[in-house]
VEXVOSE-841079 format. One record per residue (C-alpha): residue in three letters; x, y, z. Coordinates in steps of 0.001 Angstrom, whole numbers, plus 500000, padded with zeros to 6 digits. Example, Ala and Ser with C-alpha at 12.3 -4.5 7.8 and 13.67 -1.06 7.14 Angstrom:
% residues 2
ALA512300495500507800;SER513670498940507140;
END
This chain:
% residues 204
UNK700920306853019506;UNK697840305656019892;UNK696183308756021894;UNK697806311102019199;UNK695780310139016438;UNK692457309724018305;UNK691244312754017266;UNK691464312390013476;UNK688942309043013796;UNK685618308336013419;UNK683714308457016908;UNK683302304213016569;UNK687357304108015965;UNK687504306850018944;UNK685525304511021050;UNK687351301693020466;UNK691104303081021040;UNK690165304243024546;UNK688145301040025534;UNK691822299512024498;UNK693788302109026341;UNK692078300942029394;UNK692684297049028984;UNK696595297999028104;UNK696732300118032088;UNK695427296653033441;UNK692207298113034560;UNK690191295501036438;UNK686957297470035160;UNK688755297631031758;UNK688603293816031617;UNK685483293688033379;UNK683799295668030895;UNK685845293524028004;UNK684444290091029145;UNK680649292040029547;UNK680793293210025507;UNK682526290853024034;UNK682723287698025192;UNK679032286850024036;UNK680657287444020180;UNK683992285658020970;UNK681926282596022154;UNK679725283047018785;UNK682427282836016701;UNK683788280046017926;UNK680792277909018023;UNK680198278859014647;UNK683773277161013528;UNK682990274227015934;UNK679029273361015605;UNK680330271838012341;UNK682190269597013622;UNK679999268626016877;UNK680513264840016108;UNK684390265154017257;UNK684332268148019262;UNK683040269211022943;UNK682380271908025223;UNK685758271252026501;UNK687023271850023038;UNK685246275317023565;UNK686572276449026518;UNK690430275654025669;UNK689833277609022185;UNK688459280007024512;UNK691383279866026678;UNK693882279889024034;UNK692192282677022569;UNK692658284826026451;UNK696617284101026453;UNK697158285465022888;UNK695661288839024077;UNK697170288860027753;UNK700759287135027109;UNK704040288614025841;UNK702505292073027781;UNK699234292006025283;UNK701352292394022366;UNK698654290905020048;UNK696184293336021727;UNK698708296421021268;UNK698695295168017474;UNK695274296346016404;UNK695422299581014730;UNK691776301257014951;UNK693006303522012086;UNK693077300603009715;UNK689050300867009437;UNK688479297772011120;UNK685855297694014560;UNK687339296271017573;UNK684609293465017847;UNK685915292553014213;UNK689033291723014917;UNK688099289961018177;UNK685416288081016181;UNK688410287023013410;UNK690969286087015874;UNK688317283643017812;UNK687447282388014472;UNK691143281811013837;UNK691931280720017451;UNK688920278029016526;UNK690251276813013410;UNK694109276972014827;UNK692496274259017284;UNK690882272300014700;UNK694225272174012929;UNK696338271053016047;UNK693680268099015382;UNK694929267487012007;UNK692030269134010453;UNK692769272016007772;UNK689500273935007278;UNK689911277398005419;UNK690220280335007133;UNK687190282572007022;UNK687486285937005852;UNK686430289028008930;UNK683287290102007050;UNK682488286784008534;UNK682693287731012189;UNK680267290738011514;UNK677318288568010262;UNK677707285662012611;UNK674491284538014493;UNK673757282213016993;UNK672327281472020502;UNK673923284036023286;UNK675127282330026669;UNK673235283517029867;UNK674695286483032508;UNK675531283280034527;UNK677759281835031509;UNK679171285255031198;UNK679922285987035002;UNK681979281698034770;UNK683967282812031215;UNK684660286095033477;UNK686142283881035843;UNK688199281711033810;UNK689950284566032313;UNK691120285908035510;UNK691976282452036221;UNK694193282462032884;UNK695725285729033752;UNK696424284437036748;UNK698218281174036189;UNK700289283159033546;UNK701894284931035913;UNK703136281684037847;UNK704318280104035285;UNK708068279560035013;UNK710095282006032607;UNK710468279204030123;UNK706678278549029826;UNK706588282327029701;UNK708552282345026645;UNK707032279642025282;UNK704007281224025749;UNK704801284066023871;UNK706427282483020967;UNK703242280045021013;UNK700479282024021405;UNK701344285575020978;UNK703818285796018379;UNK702590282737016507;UNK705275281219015461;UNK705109277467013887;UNK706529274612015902;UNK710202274338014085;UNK710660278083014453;UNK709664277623018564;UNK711978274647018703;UNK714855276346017176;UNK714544279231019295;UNK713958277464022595;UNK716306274830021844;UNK714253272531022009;UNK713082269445020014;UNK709624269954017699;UNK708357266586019765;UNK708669269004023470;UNK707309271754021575;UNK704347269598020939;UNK703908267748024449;UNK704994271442026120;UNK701796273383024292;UNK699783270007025736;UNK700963270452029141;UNK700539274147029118;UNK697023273869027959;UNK695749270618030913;UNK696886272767033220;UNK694846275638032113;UNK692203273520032583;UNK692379271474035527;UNK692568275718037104;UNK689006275984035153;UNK687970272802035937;UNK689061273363039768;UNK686980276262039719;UNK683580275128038308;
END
């Protein structure tokens, strides 16, 4: 559907439907190229959200919103990523920009924090100190490392995955689904996310 209406957008929407067309065929360059433009704003939004709160939070904070952030787009066969609609008006880096923000304040909530959501002009006019190529080529890493582990995960994590971080859905809705108590739903997203990073913290 996607490639059908291509022609009727602006060049910017035109350039952003292919560059997703080639993440959704599992290109290697695809992602490649993904972690090379954007990762510099995804890592800008979220230490916009968490710099304000630098007394409680730490780079490990970071890279698990980070993380969290990769399985939402990869998980559930990058259903959230087959969501955006470049028709809509919206930029790509937008919407990647809103969903770190998001992802960042999700995290802050999971810490019984409830800051307001910010709205996506927000992720256009975000600045901020860029990481280094070196910082780039590790968050490279770690994403393969996430796509990765996904795919040796058991089919219950898999599903809980997908209800989790793709679909979105609120712990009682997960538990009822899964058949499962709100408690494991809880202790499951925990376990889900150490593991995640003993892999990045194996690798570093």
């Amino acid at each position: 559907m996607m490639n059908e209406s291509v022609t009727t957008l602006s060049v910017e929407a035109q350039d952003d439907a292919a560059f997703i067309e080639g993440l959704l065929s599992g290109s290697d360059a695809g992602w490649r190229a993904f972690h090379a433009r954007y990762d510099r704003l995804i890592f800008r939004c979220i230490t916009k959200v968490t710099g304000r709160f630098g007394s409680v939070l730490s780079q490990d904070d970071i890279g698990e919103i980070y993380a969290t952030l990769l399985l939402q787009l990869l998980s559930n066969d990058m259903h959230k990523l087959r969501s955006f609609d470049p028709t809509r008006g919206n930029r790509f880096s937008s919407w990647l920009g809103l969903l770190a923000i998001n992802a960042s304040y999700d995290h802050l909530r999971s810490l019984r924090r409830e800051p307001n959501r910010a709205p996506l002009a927000e992720a256009e006019d975000i600045r901020c100190s860029l990481p280094t190529p070196h910082d780039l080529v590790e968050r490279r890493q770690r994403a393969e490392l996430v796509a990765t582990a996904l795919r040796e995960f058991s089919a219950k994590d898999r599903q809980f995955v997908e209800l989790y971080f793709a679909e979105g859905l609120e712990p009682e809705q997960i538990a009822e689904r899964m058949n499962i108590s709100v408690k494991t739903v809880y202790s499951k997203k925990h376990k889900i996310q150490s593991r995640l990073e003993s892999l990045l913290a194996a690798a570093a």
